[in-house]
N, C-alpha and C positions, 0 to 999 in steps of 0.2 A: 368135595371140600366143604359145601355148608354141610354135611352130615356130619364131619370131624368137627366143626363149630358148635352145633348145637350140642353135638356130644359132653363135649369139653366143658362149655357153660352148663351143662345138666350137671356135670359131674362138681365143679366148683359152686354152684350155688348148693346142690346136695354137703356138703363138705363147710359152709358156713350155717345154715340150719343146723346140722347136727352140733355144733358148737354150743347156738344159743339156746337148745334144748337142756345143755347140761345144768344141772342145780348143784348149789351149794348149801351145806348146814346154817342159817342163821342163828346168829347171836345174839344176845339180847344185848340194846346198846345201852341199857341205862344200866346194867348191871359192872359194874368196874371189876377189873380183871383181881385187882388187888384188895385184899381185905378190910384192909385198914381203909381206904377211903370210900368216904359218903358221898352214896349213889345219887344222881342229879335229882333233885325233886320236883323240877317243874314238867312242863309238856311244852314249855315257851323257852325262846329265849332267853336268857338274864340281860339281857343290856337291853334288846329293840322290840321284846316281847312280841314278835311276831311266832307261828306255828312252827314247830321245829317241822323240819321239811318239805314248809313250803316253799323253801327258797335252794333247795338241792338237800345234798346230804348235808346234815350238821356235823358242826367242826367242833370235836370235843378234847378236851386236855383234861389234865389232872393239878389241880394249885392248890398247895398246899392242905393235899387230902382231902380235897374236896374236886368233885369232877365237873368241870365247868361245859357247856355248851352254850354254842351260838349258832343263829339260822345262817350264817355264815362270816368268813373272816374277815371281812370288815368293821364287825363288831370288837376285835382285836383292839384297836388303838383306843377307844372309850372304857373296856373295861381296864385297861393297863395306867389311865388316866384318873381312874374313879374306881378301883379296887375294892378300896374298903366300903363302899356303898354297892356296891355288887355281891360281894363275903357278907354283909348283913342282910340282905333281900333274899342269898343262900338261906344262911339261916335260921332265917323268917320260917322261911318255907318249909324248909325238914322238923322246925318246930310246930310247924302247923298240919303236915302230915304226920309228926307221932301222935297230938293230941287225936286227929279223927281215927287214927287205926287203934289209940287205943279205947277209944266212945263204941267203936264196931265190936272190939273184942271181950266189953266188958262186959259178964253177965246182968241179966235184968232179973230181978225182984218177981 
């Protein structure tokens, strides 16, 4: 009887290992599925500027063409509160990363 046990647990624990070995393709999360909308331009939150996934995965939408992310859904009820100071701090930002990508791309003299 304990050798049908250990058996058994050999074989079920063999059987969730091979699960958590399996990978999957990553995707790039800042990159938005859709064309028309402009990719997050921070590395932070927008509302509580903490580190995106310091606080689990971030919770991303798309508003009005713009792709929003938070370190998580509790930042929901403030940006829903304060919208348009959040859409200006947006973009702040993506005017401040075309200014440097285009400083990087421009040739020098």
């Amino acid at each position: 009887m304990k050798k049908w046990t250990t058996i058994l647990i050999s074989g079920v624990a063999g059987i969730i290992l091979t699960g958590c070995t399996e990978s999957k393709k990553a995707t790039a999360v800042s990159d938005p599925v859709d064309p028309d909308v402009i990719a997050y331009p921070l590395d932070t939150c927008i509302v509580a500027d903490k580190k995106l996934g310091s606080m689990g995965k971030p919770y991303v939408f798309v508003h009005e063409k713009r792709q929003i992310k938070f370190c998580c859904i509790g930042c929901d009820d403030e940006f829903n509160s304060n919208t348009e100071k959040y859409i200006k701090k947006f973009d702040l930002a993506v005017e401040k990363n075309k200014a440097a990508s285009s400083k990087i791309n421009t040739p020098t003299k």
